[in-house]
C-alpha positions in Angstrom: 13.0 42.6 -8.4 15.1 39.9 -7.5 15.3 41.6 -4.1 11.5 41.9 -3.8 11.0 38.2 -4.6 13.4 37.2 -1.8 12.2 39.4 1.1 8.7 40.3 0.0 9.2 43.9 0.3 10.2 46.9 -2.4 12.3 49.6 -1.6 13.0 52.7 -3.8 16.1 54.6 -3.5 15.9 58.3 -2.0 16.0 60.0 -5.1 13.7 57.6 -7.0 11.4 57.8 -4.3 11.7 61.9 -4.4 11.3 61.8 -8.3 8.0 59.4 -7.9 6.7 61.8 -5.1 7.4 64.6 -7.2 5.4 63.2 -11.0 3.0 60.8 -9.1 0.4 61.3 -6.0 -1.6 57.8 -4.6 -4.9 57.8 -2.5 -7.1 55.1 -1.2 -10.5 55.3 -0.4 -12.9 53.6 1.6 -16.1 51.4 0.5 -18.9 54.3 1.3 -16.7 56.4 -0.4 -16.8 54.3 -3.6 -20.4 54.3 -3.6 -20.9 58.2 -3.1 -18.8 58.3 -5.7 -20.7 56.1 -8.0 -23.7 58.0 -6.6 -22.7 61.7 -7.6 -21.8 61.1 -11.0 -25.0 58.9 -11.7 -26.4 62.4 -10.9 -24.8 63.8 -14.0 -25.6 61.2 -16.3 -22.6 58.8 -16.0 -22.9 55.6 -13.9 -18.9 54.1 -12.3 -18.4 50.8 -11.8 -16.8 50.5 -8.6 -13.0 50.0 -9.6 -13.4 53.2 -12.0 -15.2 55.4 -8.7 -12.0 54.4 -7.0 -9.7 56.1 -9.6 -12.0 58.9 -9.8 -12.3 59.5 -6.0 -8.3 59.2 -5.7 -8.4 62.2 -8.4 -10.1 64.2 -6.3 -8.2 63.3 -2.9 -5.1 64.1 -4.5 -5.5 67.9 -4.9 -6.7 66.7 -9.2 -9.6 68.1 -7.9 -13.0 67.4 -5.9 -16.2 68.4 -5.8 -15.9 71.3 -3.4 -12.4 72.0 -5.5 -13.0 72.3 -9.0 -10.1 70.6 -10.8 -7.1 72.1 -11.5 -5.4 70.3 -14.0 -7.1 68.3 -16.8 -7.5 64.8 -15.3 -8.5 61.3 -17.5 -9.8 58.1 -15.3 -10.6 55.4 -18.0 -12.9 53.6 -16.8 -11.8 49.8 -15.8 -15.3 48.1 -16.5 -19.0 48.6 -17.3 -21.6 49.0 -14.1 -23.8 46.6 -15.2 -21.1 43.9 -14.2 -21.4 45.1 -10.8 -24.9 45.4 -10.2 -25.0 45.3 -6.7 -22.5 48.2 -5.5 -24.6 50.5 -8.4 -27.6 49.3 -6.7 -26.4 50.4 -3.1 -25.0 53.7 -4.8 -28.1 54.5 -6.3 -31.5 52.9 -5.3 -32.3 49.7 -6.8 -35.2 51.4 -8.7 -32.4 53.7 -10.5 -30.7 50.5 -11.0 -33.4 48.6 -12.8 -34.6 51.5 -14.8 -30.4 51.5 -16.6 -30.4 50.0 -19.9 -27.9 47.0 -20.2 -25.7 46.6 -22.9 -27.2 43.5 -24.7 -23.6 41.8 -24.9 -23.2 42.0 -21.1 -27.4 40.8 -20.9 -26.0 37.8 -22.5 -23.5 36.7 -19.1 -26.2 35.8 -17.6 -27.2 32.8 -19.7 -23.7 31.7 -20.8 -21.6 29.1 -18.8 -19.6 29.4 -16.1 -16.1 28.3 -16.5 -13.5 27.8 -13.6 -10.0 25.8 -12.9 -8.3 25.7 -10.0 -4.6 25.6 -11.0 -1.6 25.3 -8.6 0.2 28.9 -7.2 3.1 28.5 -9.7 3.9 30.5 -12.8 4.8 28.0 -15.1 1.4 25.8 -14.8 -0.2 29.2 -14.6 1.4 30.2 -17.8 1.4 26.3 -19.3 -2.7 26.6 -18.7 -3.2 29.9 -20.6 -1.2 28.9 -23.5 -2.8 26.0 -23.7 -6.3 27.5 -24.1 -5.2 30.1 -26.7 -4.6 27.5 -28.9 -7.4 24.9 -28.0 -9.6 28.5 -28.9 -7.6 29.2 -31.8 -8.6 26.2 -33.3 -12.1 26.7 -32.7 -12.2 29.5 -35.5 -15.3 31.6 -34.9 -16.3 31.0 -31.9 -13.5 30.9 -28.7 -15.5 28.3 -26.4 -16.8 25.8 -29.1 -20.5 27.4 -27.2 -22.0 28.0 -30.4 -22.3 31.9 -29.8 -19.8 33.0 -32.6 -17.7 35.4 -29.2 -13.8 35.1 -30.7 -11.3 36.7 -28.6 -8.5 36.0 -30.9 -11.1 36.9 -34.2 -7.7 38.1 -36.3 -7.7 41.8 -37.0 -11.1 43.7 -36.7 -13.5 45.5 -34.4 -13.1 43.7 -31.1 -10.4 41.2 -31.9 -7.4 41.2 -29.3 -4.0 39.5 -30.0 -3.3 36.6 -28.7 0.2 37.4 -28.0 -1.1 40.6 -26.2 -3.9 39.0 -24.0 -1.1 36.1 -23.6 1.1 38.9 -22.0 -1.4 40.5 -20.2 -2.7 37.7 -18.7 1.0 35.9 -17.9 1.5 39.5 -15.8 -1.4 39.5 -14.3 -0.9 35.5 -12.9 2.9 36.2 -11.8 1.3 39.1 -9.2 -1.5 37.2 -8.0 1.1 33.8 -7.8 3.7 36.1 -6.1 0.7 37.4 -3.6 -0.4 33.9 -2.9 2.8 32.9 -2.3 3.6 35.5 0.3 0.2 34.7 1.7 0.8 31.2 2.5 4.6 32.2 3.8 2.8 35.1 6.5 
């Protein structure tokens, strides 16, 4: 890694990258390909959201399996989000009138009223990190309710259906920032 962070590039060794190529296949698709995607298994009864089409196309492209070849070997995609949070490639994929007619979930119904919150933080890991610890505990103060909004939503609700760790979203999100800080660093360096 420390090589990666100097030159911007990552390179396996020949016999890591042989025992990758022989346990893991990768695909890409393009963005009519995500929506045909989205499109043939609305067909069946299950709507994608894009980011989930594009795991299950990359299935298919990798000899997992296709549509004119059945799979072979059991696959799993887990889906990354719920359509309804991206109503406008669903839409293209499958007729705005399908669209309307799809019953949203009445927690994602609810977006659309609540506030919209942004920060613009500098492209640096520590006040990336500094930021999101601070907020866990600001909302960890704030009991029931993580914003203070009055509508009782508690990310960090202690053990129980929904709640998430702190320590684990902390994580998650700390990983998360360092790639998109690295990628914006080597951005602003090309």
């Amino acid at each position: 890694m420390a090589n990666f962070e100097k030159t911007g590039r990552l390179t396996a060794s020949a016999d890591l990258l042989q025992s990758a190529q022989a346990t893991m296949r990768s695909s890409s698709c393009t963005a009519n390909a995500v929506l045909e995607t989205i499109k043939f298994h609305a067909g069946g009864g299950y709507v994608l959201d894009p980011h989930s089409a594009i795991g299950v196309h990359a299935a298919g492209a990798t000899g997992a399996g296709s549509r004119a070849a059945p799979l072979q070997l059991p696959v799993v995609c887990l889906a990354c989000a719920h359509w309804a949070k991206f109503p406008g490639a669903v839409g293209k994929a499958i007729g705005q009138t399908a669209l309307e007619k799809l019953p949203v979930p009445p927690i994602l119904s609810k977006l659309e009223t609540m506030k919209t919150r942004k920060k613009v933080l500098p492209a640096g890991l520590p006040e990336v990190k500094g930021f999101i610890t601070t907020k866990i505990a600001e909302r960890r103060k704030l009991g029931g309710d993580s914003d203070g909004d009055g509508n009782g939503y508690n990310l960090f609700a202690g053990k129980g259906k929904g709640a998430m760790s702190a320590s684990v979203f902390l994580g998650v999100a700390i990983a998360t920032c360092a790639i998109v800080v690295m990628l914006g660093m080597r951005h602003k360096q090309a």
